[in-house]
C-alpha positions as CSV (number, residue, x, y, z in Angstrom):
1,X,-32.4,22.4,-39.4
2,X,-33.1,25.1,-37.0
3,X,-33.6,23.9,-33.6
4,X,-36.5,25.9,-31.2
5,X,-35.7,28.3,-28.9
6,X,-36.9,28.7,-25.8
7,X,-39.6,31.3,-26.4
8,X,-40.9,29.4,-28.8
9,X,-40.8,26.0,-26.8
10,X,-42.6,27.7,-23.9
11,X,-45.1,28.9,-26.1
12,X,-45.7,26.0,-27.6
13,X,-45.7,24.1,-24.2
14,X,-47.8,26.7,-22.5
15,X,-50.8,26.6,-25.3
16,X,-50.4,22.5,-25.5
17,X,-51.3,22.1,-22.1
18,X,-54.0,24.8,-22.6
19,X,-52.9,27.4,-20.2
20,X,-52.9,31.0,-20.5
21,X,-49.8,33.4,-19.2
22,X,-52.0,34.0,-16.2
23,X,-52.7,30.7,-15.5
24,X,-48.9,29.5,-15.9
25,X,-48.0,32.3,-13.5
26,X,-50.4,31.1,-10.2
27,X,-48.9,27.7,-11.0
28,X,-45.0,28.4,-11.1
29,X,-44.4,31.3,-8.7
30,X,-42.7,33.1,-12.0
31,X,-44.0,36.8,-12.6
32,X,-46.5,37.3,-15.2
33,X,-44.3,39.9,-17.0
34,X,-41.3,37.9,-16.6
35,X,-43.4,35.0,-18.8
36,X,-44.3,37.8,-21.0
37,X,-40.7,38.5,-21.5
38,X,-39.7,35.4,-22.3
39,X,-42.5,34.4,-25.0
40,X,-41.0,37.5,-26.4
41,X,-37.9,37.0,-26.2
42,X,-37.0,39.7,-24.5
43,X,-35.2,37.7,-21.8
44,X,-32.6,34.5,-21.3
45,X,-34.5,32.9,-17.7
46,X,-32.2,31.8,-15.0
47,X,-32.3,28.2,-14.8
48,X,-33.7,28.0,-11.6
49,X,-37.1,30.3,-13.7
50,X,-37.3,27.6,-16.4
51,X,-37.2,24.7,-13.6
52,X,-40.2,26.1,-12.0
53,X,-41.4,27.1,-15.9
54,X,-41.2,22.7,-16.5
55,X,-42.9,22.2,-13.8
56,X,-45.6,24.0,-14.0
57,X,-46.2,22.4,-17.1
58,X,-45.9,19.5,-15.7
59,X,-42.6,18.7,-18.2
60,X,-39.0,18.6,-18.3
61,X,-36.3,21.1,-18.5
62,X,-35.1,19.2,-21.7
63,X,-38.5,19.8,-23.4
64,X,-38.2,24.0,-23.0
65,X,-34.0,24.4,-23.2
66,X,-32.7,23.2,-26.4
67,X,-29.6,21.3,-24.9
68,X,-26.6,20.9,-27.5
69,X,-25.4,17.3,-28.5
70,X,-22.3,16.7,-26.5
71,X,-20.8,15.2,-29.6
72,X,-21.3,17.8,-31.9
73,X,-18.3,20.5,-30.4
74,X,-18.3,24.2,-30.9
75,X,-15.7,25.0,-33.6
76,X,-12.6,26.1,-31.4
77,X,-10.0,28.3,-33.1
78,X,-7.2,26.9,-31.3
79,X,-7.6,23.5,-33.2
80,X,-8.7,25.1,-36.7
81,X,-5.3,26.8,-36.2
82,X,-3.4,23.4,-35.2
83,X,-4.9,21.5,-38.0
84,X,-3.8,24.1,-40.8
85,X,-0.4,25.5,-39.5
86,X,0.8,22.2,-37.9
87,X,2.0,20.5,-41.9
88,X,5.0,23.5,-41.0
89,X,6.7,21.0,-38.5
90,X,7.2,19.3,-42.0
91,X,10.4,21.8,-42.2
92,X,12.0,20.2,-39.4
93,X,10.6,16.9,-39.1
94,X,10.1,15.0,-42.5
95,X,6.9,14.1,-43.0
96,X,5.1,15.8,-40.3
97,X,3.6,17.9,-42.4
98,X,1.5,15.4,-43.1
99,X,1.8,13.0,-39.9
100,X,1.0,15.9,-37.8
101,X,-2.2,16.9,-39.6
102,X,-3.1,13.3,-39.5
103,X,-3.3,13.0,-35.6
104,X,-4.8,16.0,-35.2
105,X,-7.7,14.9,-37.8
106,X,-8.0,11.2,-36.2
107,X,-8.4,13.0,-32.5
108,X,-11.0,15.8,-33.5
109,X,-13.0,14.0,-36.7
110,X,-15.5,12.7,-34.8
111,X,-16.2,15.6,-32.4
112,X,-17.2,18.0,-35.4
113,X,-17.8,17.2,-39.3
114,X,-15.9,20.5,-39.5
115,X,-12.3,19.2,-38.2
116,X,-13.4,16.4,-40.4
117,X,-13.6,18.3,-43.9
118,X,-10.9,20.5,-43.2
119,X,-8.5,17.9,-41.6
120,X,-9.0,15.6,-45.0
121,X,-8.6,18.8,-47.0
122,X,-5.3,19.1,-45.2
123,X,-3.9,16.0,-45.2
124,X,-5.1,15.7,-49.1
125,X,-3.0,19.5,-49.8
126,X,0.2,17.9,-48.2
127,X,0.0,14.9,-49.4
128,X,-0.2,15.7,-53.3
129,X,2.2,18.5,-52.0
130,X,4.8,16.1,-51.1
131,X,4.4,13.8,-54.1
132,X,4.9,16.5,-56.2
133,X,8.2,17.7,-54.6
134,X,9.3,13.6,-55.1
135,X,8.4,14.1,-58.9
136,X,10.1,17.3,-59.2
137,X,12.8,16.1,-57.3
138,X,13.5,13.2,-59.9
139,X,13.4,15.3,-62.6
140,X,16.9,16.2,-61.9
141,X,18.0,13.2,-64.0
142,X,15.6,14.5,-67.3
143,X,16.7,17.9,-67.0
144,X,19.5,18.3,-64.4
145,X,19.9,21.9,-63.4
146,X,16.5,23.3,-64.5
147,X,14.4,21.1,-62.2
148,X,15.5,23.7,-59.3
149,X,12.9,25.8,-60.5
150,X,10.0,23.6,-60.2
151,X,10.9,22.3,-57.1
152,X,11.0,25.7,-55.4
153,X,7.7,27.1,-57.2
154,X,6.5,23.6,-55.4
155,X,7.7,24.9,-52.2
156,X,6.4,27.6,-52.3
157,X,2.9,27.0,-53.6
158,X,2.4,24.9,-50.5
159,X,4.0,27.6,-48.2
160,X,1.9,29.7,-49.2
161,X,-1.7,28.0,-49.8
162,X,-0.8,26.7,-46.5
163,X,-0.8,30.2,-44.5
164,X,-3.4,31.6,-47.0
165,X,-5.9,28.7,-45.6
166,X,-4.6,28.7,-42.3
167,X,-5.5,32.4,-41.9
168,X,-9.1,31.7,-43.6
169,X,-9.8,28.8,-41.8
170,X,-9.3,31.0,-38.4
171,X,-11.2,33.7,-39.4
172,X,-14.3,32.2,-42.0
173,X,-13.9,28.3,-41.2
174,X,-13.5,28.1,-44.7
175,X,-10.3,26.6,-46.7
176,X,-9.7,26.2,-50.4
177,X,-6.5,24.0,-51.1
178,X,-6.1,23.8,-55.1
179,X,-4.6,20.9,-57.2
180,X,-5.1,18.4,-54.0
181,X,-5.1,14.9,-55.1
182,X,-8.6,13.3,-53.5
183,X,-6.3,10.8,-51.4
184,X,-9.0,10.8,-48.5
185,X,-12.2,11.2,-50.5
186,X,-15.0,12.8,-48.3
187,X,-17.9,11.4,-46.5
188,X,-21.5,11.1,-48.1
């Protein structure tokens, strides 16, 4: 849902309490033009001009600036890129590519549904990434010598979804890891 702006909260504000521009302007101190301006859109106020704007009206600043919940996080680049390109510690620390991913997830879930999707996504990638290396792995004693083959073309599917989402995830906010076991099923 699309949250008001402040033109159209002034506006809204301004013909609620049954004033016209004119009238708004001899009781604020804040130019007729400059009201003008920003019921149009034209102009981003000071704060100090949408102080004197609430209280004119005879409201709060909160009811004409749409303030952003301090839960809900802007999307920050640095820790879409720390969530996607941190399961490569993997290849010097077993496991972290899927420890790694999990701290990162359990510190930012709950600041943005965003670091929440992509860091199950993640975690989900590396974890039916490992378990498939395991499997192939263990196929040595079925078909010794042969399972070399599948065990690198698992390597390197997860090398390379992983850079190919890491990049997208940067760039779109979007990732796409195929063949990932639902381990962490998403939220409703």
């Amino acid at each position: 849902m699309k949250q008001p702006t402040l033109k159209e909260n002034l506006l809204y504000q301004r013909k609620l309490k049954g004033y016209t521009q004119d009238e708004l302007a001899e009781r604020t101190t804040v130019g007729l033009r400059t009201i003008q301006r920003i019921e149009k859109g034209e102009v981003q106020p000071h704060l100090q001009t949408i102080k004197l704007l609430a209280v004119g009206l005879g409201i709060e600043v909160e009811d004409l600036i749409v303030l952003n919940d301090p839960k809900e996080e802007p999307i920050n680049r640095k820790w879409m890129l720390l969530l996607h390109a941190s399961p490569f510690f993997g290849f010097l620390i077993p496991f972290a590519n899927i420890l790694f991913p999990i701290f990162v997830w359990m510190n930012k879930a709950d600041d943005n549904k965003i670091y929440n999707s992509h860091g199950r996504a993640v975690i989900n990638f590396h974890c039916s990434i490992s378990l498939w290396l395991v499997l192939s792995l263990l196929l040595y004693f079925v078909i010794p010598g042969y399972n070399y083959f599948l065990t690198g073309a698992v390597v390197l599917f997860g090398i390379i979804f992983s850079i190919k989402n890491t990049m997208s995830a940067i760039g779109s906010g979007i990732c796409n890891y195929p063949l990932s076991i639902p381990f962490l099923k998403r939220e409703a």
